[in-house]
C-alpha positions as CSV (number, residue, x, y, z in Angstrom):
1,X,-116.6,-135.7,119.5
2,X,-113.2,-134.6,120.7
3,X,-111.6,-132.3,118.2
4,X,-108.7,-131.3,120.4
5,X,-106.0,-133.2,122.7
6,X,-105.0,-132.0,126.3
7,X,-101.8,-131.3,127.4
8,X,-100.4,-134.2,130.0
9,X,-99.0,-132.2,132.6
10,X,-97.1,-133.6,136.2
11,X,-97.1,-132.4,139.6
12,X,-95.1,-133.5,142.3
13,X,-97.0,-134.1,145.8
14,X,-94.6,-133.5,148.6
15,X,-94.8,-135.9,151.9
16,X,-96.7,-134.7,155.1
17,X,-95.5,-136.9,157.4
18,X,-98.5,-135.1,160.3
19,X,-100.8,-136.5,158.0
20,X,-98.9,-139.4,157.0
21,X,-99.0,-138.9,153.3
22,X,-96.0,-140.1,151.1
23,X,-94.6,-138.1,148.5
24,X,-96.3,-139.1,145.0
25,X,-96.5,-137.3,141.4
26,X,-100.1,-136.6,139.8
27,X,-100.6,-136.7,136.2
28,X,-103.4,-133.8,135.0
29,X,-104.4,-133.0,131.7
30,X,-104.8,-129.5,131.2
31,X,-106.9,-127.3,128.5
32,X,-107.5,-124.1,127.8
33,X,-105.5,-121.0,128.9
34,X,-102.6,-122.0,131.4
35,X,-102.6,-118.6,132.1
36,X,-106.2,-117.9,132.8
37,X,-107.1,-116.4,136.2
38,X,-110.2,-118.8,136.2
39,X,-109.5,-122.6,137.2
40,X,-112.4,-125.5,137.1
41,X,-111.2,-128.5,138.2
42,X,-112.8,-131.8,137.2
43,X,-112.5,-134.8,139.2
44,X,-113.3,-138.5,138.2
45,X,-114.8,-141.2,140.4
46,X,-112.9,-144.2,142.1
47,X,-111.5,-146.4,139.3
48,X,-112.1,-143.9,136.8
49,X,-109.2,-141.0,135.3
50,X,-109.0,-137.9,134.1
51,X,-109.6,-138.1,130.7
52,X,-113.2,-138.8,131.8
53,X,-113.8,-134.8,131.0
54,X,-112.0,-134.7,127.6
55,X,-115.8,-133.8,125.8
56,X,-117.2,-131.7,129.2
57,X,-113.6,-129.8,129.4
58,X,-114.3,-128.9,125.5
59,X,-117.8,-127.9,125.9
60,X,-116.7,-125.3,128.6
61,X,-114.0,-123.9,126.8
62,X,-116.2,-123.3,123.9
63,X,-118.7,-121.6,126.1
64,X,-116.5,-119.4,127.7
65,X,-115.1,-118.4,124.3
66,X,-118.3,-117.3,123.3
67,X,-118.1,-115.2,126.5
68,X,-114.9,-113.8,125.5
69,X,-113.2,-115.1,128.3
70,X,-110.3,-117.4,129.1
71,X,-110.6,-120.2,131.7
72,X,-108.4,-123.2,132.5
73,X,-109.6,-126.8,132.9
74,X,-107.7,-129.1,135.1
75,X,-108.5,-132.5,134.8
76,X,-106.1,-134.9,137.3
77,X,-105.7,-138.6,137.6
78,X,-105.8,-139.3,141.6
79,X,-102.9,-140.8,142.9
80,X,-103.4,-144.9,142.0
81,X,-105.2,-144.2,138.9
82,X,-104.0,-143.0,135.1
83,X,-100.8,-141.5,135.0
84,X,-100.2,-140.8,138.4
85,X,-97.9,-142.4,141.0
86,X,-99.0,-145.6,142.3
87,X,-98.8,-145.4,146.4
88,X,-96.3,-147.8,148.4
89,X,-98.9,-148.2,151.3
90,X,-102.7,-149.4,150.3
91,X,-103.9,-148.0,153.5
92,X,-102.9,-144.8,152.3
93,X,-105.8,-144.5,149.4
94,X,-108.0,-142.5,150.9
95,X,-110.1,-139.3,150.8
96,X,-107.5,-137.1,153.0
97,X,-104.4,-138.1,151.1
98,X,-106.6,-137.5,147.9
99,X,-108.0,-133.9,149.3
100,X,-104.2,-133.1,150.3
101,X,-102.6,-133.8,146.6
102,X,-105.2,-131.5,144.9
103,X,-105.1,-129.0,147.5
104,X,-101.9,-128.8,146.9
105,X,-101.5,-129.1,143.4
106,X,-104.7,-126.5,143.4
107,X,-102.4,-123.7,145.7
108,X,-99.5,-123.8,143.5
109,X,-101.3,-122.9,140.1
110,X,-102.8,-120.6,142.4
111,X,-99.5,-119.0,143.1
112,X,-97.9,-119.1,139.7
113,X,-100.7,-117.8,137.6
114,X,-103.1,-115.8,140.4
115,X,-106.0,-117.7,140.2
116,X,-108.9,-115.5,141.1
117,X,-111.8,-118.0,140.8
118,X,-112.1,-122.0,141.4
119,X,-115.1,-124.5,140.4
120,X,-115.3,-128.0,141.2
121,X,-116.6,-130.5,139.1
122,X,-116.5,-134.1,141.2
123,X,-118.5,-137.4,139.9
124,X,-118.3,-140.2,142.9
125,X,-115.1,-139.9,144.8
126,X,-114.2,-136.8,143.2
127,X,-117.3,-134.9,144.4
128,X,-116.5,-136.5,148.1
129,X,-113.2,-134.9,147.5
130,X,-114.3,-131.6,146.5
131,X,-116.5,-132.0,149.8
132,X,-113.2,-132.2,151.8
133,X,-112.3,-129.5,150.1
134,X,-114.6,-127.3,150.4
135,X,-115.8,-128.2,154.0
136,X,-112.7,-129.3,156.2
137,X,-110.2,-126.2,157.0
138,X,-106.8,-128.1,156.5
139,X,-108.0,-129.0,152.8
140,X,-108.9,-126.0,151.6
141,X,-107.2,-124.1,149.0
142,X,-106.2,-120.4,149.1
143,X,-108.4,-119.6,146.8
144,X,-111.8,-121.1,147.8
145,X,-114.7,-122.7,145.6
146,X,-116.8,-120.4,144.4
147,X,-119.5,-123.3,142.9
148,X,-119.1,-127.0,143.5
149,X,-120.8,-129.6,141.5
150,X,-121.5,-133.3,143.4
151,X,-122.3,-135.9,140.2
152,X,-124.3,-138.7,141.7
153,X,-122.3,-138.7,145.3
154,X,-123.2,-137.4,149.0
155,X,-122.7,-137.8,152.5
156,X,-124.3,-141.3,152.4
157,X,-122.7,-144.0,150.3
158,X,-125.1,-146.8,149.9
159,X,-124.2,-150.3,151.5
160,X,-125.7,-152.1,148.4
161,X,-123.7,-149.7,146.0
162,X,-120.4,-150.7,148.2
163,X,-121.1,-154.1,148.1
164,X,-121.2,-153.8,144.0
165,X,-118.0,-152.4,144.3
166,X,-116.6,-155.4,146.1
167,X,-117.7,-157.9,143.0
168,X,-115.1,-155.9,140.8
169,X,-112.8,-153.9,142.5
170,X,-109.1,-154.8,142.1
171,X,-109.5,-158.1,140.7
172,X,-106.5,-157.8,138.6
173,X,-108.6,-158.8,135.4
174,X,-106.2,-159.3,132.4
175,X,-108.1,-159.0,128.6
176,X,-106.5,-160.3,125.4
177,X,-107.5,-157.4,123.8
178,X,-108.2,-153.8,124.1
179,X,-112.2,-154.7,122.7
180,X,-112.5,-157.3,125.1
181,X,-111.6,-155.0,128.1
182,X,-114.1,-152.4,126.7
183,X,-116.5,-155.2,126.6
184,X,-116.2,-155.6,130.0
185,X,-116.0,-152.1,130.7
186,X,-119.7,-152.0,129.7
187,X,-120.9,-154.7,132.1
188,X,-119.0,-152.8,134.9
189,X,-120.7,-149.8,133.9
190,X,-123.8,-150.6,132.8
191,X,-125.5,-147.5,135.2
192,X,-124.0,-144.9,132.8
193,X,-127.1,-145.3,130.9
194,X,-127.2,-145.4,127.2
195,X,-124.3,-144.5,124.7
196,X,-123.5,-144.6,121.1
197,X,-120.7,-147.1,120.3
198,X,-118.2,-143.7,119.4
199,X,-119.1,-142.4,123.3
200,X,-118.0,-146.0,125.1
201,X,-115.0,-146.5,123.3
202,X,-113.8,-142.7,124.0
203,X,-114.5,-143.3,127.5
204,X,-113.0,-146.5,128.2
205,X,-109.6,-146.5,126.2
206,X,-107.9,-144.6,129.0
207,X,-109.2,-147.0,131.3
208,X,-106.8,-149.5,129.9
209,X,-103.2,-149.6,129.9
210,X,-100.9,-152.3,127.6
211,X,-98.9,-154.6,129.3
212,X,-96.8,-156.7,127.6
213,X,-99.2,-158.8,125.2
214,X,-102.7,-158.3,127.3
215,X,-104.5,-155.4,128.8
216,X,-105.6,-154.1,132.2
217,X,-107.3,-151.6,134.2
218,X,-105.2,-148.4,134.2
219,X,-105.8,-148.1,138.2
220,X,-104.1,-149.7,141.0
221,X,-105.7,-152.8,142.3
222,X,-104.4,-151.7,145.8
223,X,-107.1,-149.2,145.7
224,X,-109.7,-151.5,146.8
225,X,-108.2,-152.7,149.8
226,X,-109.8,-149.8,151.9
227,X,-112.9,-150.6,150.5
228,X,-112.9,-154.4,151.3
229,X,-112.3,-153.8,155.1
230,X,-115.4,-151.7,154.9
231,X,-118.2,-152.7,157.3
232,X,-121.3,-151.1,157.6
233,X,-120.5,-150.1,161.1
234,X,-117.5,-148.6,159.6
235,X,-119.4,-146.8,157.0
236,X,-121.8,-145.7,159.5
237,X,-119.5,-143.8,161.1
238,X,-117.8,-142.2,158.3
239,X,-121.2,-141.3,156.9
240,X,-121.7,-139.6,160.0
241,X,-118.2,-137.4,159.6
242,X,-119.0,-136.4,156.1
243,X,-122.4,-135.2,157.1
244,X,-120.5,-132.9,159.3
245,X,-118.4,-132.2,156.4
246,X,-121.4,-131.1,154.4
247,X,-123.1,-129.1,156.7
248,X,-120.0,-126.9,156.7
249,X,-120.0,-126.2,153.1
250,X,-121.4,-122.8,151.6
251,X,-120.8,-122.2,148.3
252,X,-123.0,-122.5,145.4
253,X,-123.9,-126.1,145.1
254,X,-125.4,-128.5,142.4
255,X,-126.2,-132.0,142.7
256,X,-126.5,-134.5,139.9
257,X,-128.3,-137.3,140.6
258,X,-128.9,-140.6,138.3
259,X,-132.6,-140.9,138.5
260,X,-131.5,-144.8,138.9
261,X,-128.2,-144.1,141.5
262,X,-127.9,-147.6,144.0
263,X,-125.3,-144.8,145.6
264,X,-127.4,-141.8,146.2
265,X,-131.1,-142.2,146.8
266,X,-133.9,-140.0,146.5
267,X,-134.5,-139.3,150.4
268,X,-130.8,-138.9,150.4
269,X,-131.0,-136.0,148.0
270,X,-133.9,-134.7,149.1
271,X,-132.3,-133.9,152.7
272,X,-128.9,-132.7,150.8
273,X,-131.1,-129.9,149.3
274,X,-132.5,-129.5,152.8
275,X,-129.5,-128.7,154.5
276,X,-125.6,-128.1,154.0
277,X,-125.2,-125.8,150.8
278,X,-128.4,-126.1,150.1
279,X,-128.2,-127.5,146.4
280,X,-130.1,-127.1,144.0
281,X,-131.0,-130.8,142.4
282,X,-130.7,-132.0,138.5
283,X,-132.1,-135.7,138.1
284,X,-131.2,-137.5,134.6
285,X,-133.7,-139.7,133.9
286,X,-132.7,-143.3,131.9
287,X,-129.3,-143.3,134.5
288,X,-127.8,-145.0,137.3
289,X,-124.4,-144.1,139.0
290,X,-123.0,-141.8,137.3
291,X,-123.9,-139.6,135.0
292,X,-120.9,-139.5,132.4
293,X,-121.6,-135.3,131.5
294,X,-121.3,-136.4,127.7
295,X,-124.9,-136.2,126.7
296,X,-126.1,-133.4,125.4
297,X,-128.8,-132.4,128.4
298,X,-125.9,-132.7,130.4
299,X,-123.4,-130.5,129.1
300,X,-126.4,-128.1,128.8
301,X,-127.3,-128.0,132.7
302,X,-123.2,-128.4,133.9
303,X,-122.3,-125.2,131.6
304,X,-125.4,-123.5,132.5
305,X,-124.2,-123.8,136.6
306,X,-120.6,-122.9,135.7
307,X,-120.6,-120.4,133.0
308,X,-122.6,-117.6,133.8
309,X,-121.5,-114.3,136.0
């Protein structure tokens, strides 16, 4: 149950023309303590947005109060989704430029408010962000992650899981009405696993945006042109790079896994826990890809991993 509203704050990303990244603003919705020395930053999956952590963003900040301490949550919407900036060049959506807005966005709270600690919280995309992040030198922040927190997501991507994505992915689907695009919110997202009618319709209204006299997905359908000239050669090879990219990470680590993920299987997870950061593994049982951190067990075992000494 949301009691309380973010505020919708903007950042602007400058342009790296070295890493041939246009300049873009980021929308982030921001709770808790803007002053607070302690930052977690939550960080949705590909055609998701930030709003995704309005009930996990509240269950921390209560938890911390009860601590007596302050913390702020940062919640963004990547570039080509929510609020944010919608990018000139499709090519352009991709982990680096992703890595290289929060990074940067990350460094200059850092700077104005002297952020002492960082956590990542990263479901899909967002966890193979925080996996730049945290494992590739030009992405990481001044103040590094202290513990990260991959929801349903890992080196390997699943070709199966990418081919799902093709049969929905920027389609440019238009809905008479804001029901009928939650309706088919829940047949895209059927792996969630179960919700009450109240926990659907608080997660899929900011996946909708008015236009005119019909609705549509809040994200830009550009985004899936990276992801149709995928091949599994292709995805090989980058599967390849982000093990790299794992094996370089060290901070604490937990993985989330749906017990039913077509994205990250059991042998997938068990040599994640094997090597890299060694995580340790939470499995929710009853879900596919991706745990939405709404239930109750899963509020439970995400504060547990962040909000303790």
């Amino acid at each position: 149950m949301i009691t309380h509203q973010p505020q919708t704050k903007y950042f602007k990303v400058l342009s790296n023309e070295h890493m041939n990244i246009e300049a873009h603003q980021l929308a982030y919705y921001q709770w808790g303590d803007p002053h607070a020395e302690h930052l977690v930053i939550c960080v949705h999956g590909l055609t998701r947005q930030g709003r995704d952590f309005d009930i996990l963003a509240q269950c921390l900040l209560q938890a911390y109060r009860q601590r007596g301490e302050s913390v702020q949550i940062i919640c963004p919407d990547v570039v080509g989704r929510g609020q944010s900036d919608w990018l000139s060049n499709a090519a352009s959506y991709q982990l680096p430029t992703y890595a290289y807005g929060l990074k940067s966005l990350i460094d200059q709270v850092t700077e104005q408010i002297g952020t002492k600690t960082v956590d990542w919280v990263g479901t899909s995309m967002g966890g193979l962000i925080g996996m730049l992040i945290c494992g590739v030198d030009a992405f990481k922040t001044k103040i590094p992650v202290r513990r990260l927190l991959l929801n349903d997501v890992g080196p390997v991507v699943q070709w199966r899981f990418i081919e799902r994505l093709k049969t929905y992915l920027g389609l440019g689907e238009k809905f008479e009405s804001e029901i009928s695009g939650i309706q088919r919110l829940a047949e895209i997202f059927k792996s969630f696993g179960p919700h009450t009618k109240d926990q659907w319709e608080t997660l899929s209204r900011p996946m909708l945006k008015k236009v005119q006299d019909h609705y549509i997905f809040h994200y830009d359908p550009k985004i899936a042109q990276p992801i149709m000239q995928l091949t599994l050669e292709s995805s090989t090879s980058a599967e390849q790079l982000m093990w790299t990219i794992y094996d370089q990470i060290s901070c604490e680590t937990l993985l989330v896994r749906g017990a039913k993920s077509d994205l990250l299987t059991p042998a997938d997870a068990e040599q994640m826990c094997a090597r890299g950061p060694r995580p340790a593994l939470y499995s929710v049982e009853g879900v596919g890809h991706a745990p939405t951190l709404i239930q109750e067990d899963q509020l439970i075992r995400v504060r547990d991993f962040l909000v303790r000494d």
